[in-house]
C-alpha positions as CSV (number, residue, x, y, z in Angstrom):
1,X,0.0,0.0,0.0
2,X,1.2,3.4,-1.0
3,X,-0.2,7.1,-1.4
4,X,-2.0,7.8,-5.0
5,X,-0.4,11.7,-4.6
6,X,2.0,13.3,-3.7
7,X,2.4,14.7,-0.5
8,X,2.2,18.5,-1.6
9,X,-1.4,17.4,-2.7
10,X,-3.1,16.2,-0.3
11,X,-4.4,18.8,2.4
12,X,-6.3,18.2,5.7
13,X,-9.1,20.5,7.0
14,X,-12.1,20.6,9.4
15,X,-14.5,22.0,8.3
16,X,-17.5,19.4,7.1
17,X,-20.4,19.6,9.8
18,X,-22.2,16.7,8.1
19,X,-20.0,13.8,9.1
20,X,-19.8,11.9,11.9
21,X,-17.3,9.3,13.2
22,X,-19.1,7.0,14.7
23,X,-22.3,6.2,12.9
24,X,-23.0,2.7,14.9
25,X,-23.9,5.0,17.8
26,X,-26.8,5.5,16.2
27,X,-28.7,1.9,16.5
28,X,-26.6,1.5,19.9
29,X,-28.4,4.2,21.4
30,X,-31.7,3.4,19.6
31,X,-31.3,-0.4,21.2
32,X,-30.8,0.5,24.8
33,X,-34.3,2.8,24.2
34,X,-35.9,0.4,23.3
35,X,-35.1,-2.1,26.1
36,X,-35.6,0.9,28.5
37,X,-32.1,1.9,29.6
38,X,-32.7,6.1,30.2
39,X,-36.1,5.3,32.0
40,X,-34.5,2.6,34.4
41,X,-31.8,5.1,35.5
42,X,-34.6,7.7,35.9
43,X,-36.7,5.6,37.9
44,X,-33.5,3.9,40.1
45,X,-31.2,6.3,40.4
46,X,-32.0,8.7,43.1
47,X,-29.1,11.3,43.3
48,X,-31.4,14.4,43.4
49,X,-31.1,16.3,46.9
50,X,-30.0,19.4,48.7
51,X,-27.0,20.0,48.2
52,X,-26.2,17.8,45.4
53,X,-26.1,19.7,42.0
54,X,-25.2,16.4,39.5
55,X,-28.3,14.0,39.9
56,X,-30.2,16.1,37.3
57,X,-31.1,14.2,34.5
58,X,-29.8,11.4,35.5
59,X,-31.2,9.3,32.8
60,X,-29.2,11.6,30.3
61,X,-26.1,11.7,31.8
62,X,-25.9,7.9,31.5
63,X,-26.9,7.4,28.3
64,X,-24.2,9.8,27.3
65,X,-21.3,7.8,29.5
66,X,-22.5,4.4,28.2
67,X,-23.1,5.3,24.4
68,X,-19.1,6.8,24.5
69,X,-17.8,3.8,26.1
70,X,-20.0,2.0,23.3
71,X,-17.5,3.8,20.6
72,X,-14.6,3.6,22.5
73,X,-13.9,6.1,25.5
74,X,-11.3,5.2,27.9
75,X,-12.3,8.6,30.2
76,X,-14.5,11.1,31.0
77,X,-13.2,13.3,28.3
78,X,-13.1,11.1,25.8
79,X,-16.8,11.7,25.9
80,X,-16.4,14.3,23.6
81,X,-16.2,12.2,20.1
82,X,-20.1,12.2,20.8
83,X,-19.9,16.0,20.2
84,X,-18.5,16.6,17.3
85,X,-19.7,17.2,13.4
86,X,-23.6,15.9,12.8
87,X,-24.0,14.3,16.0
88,X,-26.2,17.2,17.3
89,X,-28.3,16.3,14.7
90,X,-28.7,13.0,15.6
91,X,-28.6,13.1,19.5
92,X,-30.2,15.4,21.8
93,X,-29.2,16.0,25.2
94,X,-25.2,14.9,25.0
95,X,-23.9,15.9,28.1
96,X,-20.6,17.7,28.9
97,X,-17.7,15.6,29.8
98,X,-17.2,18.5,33.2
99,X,-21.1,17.5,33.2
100,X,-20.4,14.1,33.6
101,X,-17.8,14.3,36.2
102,X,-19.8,16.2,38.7
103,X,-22.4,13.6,38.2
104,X,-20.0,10.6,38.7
105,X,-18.4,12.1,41.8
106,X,-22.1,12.5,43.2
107,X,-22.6,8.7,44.0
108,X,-22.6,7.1,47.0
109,X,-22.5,3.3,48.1
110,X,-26.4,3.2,47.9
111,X,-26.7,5.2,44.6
112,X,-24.0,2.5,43.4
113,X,-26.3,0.0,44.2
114,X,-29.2,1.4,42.8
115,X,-27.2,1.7,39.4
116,X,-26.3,-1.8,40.0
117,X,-29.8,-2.6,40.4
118,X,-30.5,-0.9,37.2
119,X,-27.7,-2.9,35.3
120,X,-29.1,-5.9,36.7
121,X,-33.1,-4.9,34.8
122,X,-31.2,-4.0,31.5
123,X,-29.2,-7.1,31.4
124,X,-32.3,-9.2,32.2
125,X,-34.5,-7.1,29.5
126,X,-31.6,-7.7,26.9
127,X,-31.8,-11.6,27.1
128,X,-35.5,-11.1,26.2
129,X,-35.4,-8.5,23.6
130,X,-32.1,-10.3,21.7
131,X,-31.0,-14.0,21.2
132,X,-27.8,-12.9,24.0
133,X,-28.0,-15.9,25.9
134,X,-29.5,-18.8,23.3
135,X,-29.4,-22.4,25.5
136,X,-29.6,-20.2,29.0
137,X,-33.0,-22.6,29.4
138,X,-30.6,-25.5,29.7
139,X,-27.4,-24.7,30.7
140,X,-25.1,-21.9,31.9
141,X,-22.1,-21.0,33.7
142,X,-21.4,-18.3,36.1
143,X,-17.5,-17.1,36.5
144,X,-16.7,-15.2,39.1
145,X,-13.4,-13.7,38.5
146,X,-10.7,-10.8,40.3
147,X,-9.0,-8.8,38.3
148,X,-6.6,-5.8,39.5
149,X,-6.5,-2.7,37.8
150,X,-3.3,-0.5,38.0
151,X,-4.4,3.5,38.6
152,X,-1.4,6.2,39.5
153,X,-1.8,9.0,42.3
154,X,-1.9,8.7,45.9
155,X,-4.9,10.7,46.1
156,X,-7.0,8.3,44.2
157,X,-9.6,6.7,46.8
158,X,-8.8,3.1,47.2
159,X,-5.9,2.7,45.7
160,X,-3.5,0.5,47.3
161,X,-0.3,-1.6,47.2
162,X,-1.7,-5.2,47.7
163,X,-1.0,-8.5,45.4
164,X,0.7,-6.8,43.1
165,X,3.9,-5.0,44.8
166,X,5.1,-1.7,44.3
167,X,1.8,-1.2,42.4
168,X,-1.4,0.6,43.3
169,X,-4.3,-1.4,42.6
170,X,-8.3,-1.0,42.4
171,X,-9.9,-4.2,42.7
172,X,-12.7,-5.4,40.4
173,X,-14.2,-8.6,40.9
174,X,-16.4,-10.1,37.9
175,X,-19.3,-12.7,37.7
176,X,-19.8,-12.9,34.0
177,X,-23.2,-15.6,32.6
178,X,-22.2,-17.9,29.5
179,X,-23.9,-20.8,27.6
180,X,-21.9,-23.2,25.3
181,X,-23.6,-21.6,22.6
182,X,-22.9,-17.9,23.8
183,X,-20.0,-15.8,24.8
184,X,-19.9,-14.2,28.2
185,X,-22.0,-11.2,29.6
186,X,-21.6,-9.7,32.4
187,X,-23.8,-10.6,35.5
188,X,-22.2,-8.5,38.9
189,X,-19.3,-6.1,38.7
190,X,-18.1,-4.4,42.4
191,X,-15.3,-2.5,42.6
192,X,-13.0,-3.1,45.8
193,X,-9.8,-1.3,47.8
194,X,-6.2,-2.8,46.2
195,X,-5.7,-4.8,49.4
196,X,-9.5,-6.3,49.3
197,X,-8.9,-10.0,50.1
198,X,-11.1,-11.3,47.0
199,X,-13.0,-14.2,49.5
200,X,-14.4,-10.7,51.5
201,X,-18.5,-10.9,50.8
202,X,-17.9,-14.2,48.3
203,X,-21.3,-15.7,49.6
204,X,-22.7,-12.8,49.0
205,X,-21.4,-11.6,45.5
206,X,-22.3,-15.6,44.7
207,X,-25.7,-15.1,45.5
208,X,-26.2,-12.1,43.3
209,X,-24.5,-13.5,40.5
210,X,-26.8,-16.1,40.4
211,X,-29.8,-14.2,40.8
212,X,-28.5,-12.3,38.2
213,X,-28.6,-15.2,36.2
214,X,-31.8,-16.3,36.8
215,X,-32.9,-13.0,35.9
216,X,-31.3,-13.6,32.8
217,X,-33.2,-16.4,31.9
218,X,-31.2,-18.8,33.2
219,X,-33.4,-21.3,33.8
220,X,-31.4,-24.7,33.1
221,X,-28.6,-26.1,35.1
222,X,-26.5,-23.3,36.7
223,X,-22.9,-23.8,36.8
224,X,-20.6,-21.3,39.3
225,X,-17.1,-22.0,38.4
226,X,-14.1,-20.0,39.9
227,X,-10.2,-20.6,41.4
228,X,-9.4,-21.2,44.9
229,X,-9.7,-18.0,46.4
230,X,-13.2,-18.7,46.5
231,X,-13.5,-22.1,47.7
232,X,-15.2,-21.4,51.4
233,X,-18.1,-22.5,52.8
234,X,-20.0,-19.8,51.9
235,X,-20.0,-19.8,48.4
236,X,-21.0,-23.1,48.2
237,X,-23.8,-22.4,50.7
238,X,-24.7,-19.6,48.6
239,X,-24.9,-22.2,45.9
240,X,-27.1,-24.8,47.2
241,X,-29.4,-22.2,48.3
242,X,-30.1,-21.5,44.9
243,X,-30.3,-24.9,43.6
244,X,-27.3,-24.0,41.4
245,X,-23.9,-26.9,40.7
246,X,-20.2,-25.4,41.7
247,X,-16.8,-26.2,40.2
248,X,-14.4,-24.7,42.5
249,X,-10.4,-25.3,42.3
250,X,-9.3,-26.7,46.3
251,X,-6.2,-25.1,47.8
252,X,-3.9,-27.8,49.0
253,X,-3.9,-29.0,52.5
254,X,-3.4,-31.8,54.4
255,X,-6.4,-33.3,54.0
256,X,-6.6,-33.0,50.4
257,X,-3.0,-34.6,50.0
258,X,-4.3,-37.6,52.4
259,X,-7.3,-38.1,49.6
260,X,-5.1,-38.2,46.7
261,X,-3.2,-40.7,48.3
262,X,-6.0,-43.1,48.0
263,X,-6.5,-43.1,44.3
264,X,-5.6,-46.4,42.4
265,X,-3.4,-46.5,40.1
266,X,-5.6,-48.1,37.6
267,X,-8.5,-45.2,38.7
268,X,-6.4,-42.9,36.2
269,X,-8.1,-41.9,32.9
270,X,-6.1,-40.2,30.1
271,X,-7.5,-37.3,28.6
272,X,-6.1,-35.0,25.9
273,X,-6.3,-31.0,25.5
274,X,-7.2,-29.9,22.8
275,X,-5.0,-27.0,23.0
276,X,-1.8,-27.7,24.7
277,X,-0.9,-25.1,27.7
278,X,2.8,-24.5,29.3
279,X,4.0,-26.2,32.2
280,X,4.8,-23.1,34.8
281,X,7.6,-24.7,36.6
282,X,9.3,-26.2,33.3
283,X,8.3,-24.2,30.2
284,X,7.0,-27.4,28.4
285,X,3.6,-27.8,26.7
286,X,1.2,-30.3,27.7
287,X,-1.0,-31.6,26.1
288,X,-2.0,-34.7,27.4
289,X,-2.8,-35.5,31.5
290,X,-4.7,-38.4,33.7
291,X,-8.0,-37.5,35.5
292,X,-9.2,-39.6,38.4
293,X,-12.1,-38.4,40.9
294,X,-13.2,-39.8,44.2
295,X,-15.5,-39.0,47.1
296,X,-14.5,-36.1,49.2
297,X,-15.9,-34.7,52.4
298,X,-14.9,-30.1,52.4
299,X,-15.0,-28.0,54.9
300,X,-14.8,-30.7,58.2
301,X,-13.7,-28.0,60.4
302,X,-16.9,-26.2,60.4
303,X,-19.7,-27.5,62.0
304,X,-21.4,-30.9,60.6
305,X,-24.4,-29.0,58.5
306,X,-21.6,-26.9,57.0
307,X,-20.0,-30.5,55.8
308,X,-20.3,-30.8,51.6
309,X,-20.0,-34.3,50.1
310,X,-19.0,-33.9,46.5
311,X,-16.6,-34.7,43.8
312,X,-12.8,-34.3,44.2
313,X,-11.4,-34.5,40.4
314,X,-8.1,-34.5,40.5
315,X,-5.5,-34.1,37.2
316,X,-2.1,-35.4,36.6
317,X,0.5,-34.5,34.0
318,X,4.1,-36.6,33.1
319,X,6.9,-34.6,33.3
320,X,10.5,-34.8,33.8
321,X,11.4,-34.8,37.7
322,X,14.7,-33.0,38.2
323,X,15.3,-34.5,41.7
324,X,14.4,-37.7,40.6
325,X,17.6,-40.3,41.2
326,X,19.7,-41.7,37.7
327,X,17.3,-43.4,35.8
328,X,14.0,-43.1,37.4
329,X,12.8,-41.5,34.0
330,X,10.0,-40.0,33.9
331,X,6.9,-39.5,36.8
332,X,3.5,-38.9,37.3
333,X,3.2,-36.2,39.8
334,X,-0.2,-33.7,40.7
335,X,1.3,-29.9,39.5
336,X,-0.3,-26.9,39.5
337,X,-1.7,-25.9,36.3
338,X,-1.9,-22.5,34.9
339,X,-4.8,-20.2,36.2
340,X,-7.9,-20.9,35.0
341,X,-7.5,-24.6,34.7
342,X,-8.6,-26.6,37.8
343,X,-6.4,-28.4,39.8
344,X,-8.0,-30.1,42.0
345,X,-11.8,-29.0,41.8
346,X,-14.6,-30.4,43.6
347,X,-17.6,-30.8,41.1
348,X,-21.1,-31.0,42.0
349,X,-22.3,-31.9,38.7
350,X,-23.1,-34.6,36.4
351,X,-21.1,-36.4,34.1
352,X,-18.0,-38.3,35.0
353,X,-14.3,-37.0,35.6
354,X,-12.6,-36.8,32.3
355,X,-15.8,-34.7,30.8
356,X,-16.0,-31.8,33.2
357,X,-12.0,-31.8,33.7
358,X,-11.1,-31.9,30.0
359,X,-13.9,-29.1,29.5
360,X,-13.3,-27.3,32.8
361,X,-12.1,-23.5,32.1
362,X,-9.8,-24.1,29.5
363,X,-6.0,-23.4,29.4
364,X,-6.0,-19.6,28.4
365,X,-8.2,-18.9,30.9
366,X,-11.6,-18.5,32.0
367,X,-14.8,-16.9,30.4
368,X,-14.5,-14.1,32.4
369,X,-10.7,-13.6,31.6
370,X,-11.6,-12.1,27.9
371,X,-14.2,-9.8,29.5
372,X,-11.4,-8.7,31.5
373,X,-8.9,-8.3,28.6
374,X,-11.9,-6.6,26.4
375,X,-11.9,-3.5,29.5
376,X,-9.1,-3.2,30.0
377,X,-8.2,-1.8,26.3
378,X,-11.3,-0.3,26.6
379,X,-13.1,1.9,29.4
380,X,-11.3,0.0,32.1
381,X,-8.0,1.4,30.5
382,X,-8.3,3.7,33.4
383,X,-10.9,4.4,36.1
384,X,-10.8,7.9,35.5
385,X,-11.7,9.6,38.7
386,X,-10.0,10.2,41.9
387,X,-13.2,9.1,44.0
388,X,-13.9,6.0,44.6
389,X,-17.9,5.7,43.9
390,X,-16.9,7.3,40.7
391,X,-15.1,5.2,39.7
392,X,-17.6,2.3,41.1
393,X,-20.3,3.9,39.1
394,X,-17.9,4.0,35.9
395,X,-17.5,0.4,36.3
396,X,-21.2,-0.9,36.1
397,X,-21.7,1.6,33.6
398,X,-18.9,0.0,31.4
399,X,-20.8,-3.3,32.3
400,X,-24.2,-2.0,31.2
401,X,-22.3,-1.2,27.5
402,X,-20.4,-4.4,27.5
403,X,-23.8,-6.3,27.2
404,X,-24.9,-3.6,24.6
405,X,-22.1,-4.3,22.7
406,X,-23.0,-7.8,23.2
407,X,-26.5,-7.9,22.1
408,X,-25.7,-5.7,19.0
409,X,-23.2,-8.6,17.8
410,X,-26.2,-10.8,18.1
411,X,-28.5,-8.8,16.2
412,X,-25.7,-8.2,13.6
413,X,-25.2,-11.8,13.3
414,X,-23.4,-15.2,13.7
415,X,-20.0,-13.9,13.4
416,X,-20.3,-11.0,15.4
417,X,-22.3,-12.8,18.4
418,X,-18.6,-14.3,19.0
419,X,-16.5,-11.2,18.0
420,X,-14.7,-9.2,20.5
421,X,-15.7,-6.3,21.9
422,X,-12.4,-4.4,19.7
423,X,-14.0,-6.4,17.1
424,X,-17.5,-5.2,17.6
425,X,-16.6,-1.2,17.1
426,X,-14.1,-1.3,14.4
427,X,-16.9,-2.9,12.1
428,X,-20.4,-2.0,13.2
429,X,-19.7,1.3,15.6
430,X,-16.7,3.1,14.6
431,X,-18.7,3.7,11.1
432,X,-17.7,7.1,9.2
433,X,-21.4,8.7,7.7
434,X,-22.4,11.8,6.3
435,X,-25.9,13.2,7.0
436,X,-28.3,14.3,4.9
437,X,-31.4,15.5,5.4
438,X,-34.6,15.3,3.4
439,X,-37.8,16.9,4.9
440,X,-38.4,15.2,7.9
441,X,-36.0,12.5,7.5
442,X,-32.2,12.3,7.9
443,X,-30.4,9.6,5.7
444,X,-26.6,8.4,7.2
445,X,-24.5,8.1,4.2
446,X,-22.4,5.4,4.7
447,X,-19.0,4.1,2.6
448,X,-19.4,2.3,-0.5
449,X,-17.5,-1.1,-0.2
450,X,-18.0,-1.6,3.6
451,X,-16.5,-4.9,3.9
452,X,-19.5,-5.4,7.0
453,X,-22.4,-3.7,5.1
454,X,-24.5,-6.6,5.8
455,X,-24.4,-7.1,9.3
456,X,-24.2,-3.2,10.2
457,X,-28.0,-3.0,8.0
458,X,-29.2,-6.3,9.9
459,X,-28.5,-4.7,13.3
460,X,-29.6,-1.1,12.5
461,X,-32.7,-2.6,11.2
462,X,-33.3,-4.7,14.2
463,X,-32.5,-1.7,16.5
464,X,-34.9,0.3,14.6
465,X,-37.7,-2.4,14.2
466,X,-41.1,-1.6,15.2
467,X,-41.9,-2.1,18.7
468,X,-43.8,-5.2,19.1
469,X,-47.1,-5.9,20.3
């Protein structure tokens, strides 16, 4: 690829007010009308009071923060690609990214959980207005994830110097709903202090996930899979409250090494990956492993109705053993795999070993980790703000355009209901179109030759569909 002319002929000037950058914000915002978004917030979100000049309009304000975040904005005032060219002829009522600071710094813990309440309403009106969740009437998993997100100042409420060290951390913890057939949504999203052990509340955060789920239309078999740092007694309470199956990963004790010890040889099934992962103490792939499971008896320090009797699958790999004496070859030994693979997990659910272990969360990670990835070179790039519900309040509101995003790659179609979030604005939001108006109407030009021309017109055409009856 080269330039047709020559530099001296090609100029650069801004001065067309017809065009607009980002012409997928059009059926975006359109959508979330439709399932009710601005009127949610409106009826939820109670930040109006003496005092308290940013709770005006509420319904506005976020509409504003969650259609940026749709086209790409990484901070407050990155908002402003919403105000530039034609969009004031397409949008009424863009707020003012100063406009929008003053009303993110006006939340407090209970408006955060209104707005939490709110994302919880949309995400359960999505699942019924779009094919987001298909299968959610049979099966689906709920992975509950921490992440920690690096933020610089040592004014910026929360921030701490925990897990990671040297580094100041705010600590987001995810519970994201899949199907086989579906990629992940996200269910629950609270924002914790750096040092914020992540079992603090897990009971609780399990039971809203799920609710959350069931919300959803999660009707089926419901799955809660995460590592060990949730494996307590209360999660799994959480779970059998709610009828729902867990697939936690056991931290090693003594009691678990005593139970491993009791496997037969011959109890040992071979399984094989189907992508192969690396070995963290030796650098080698493996691809291949044993899976045995046996009966297993948890939490037998707390008292007896505390006591779950469930599946303890355990995995083996071959490797090389370094400290092994001359010519004792090669040894089966239990290693810990990379995160997001089980190590030893006990299952409440049906099949036998090999399925659920083979299965499992797979080798690059769970569900929940590509949600992760997907904010963090989006809106989670930073959390903008130097208070802390501010930045709580930016998090669900990147949630509530996560699942957006989500539901417009199902309404655009099969490829897109799998595409990444990246994926999802470089084809059907980050559109160029010039406007042109015609009496009444106004008519987006888009380009000629848009390689997803189809599946932008299938999702504008949903999000602009007439309501049904």
């Amino acid at each position: 690829m080269q330039s047709s002319h020559a530099v001296a002929a090609v100029r650069a000037a801004f001065d067309e007010s017809n065009l607009v950058a980002d012409a997928g914000v059009v059926p975006l915002v359109r959508l979330a009308e439709r399932i009710g978004l601005p009127r949610m917030v409106a009826e939820r979100l109670r930040i109006d009071g003496a005092g308290n000049s940013g709770g005006a309009n509420a319904g506005a304000k976020a509409m504003t923060l969650v259609a940026a975040m749709c086209a790409g904005a990484d901070s407050i005032d990155d908002v402003d690609r919403l105000r530039h060219g034609a969009m004031d002829k397409l949008f009424t009522g863009v707020r003012a990214p100063s406009t929008l600071g003053t009303f993110l710094r006006s939340f407090t813990h209970g408006h955060n959980r209104q707005l939490h309440r709110v994302h919880r309403e949309f995400l359960a009106n999505l699942t019924r207005s779009t094919p987001l969740l298909p299968g959610a009437d049979q099966v689906a998993f709920v992975d509950i994830d921490p992440t920690h997100r690096r933020v610089y100042g040592r004014t910026k409420q929360g921030a701490e110097i925990g897990r990671f060290n040297g580094v100041r951390t705010l600590h987001p913890i995810l519970a994201t709903v899949s199907t086989p057939l579906a990629r992940p949504v996200i269910g629950a999203v609270p924002l914790r202090r750096g040092k914020a052990a992540d079992a603090r509340g897990a009971g609780s955060f399990t039971a809203e996930a799920l609710a959350v789920a069931a919300d959803a239309g999660c009707t089926g078999v419901r799955i809660v899979r995460a590592d060990s740092q949730f494996y307590n007694a209360d999660v799994v309470a959480a779970c059998r409250r709610a009828d729902a199956r867990f697939s936690l990963t056991v931290r090693m004790n003594p009691h678990v090494d005593a139970a491993i010890t009791t496997i037969a040889e011959d109890a040992w099934t071979p399984i094989h990956y189907p992508q192969a992962f690396a070995d963290p103490d030796t650098g080698e792939l493996v691809s291949d492993a044993e899976v045995a499971e046996i009966g297993y008896t948890a939490f037998t320090g707390r008292r007896k109705a505390e006591h779950v009797t469930a599946r303890l699958i355990v995995r083996r790999v071959r490797r090389l053993n370094a400290e092994a004496a001359a010519g004792q070859g090669r040894v089966v030994q239990v290693l810990a795999l990379p995160p997001g693979l089980h190590r030893q997990p006990v299952h409440h659910a049906a099949g036998g070993a090999a399925a659920p272990a083979a299965r499992g969360r797979r080798a690059g990670g769970a569900p929940s980790g590509g949600v992760i990835a997907d904010g963090k070179s989006g809106p989670l790039a930073h959390l903008p703000s130097g208070n802390f519900q501010a930045n709580a309040a930016w998090l669900t509101l990147w949630a509530i355009a996560f699942n957006l995003l989500r539901a417009a790659g199902c309404l655009a179609g099969t490829f897109h209901a799998r595409a990444t979030t990246a994926t999802l604005r470089a084809h059907l939001v980050n559109v160029p179109a010039r406007i042109a108006r015609s009496a009444p109407r106004l008519t987006m030009r888009l380009p000629t030759r848009w390689h997803w021309r189809d599946a932008f017109t299938a999702f504008f055409d949903a999000a602009h569909a007439p309501p049904t009856r």
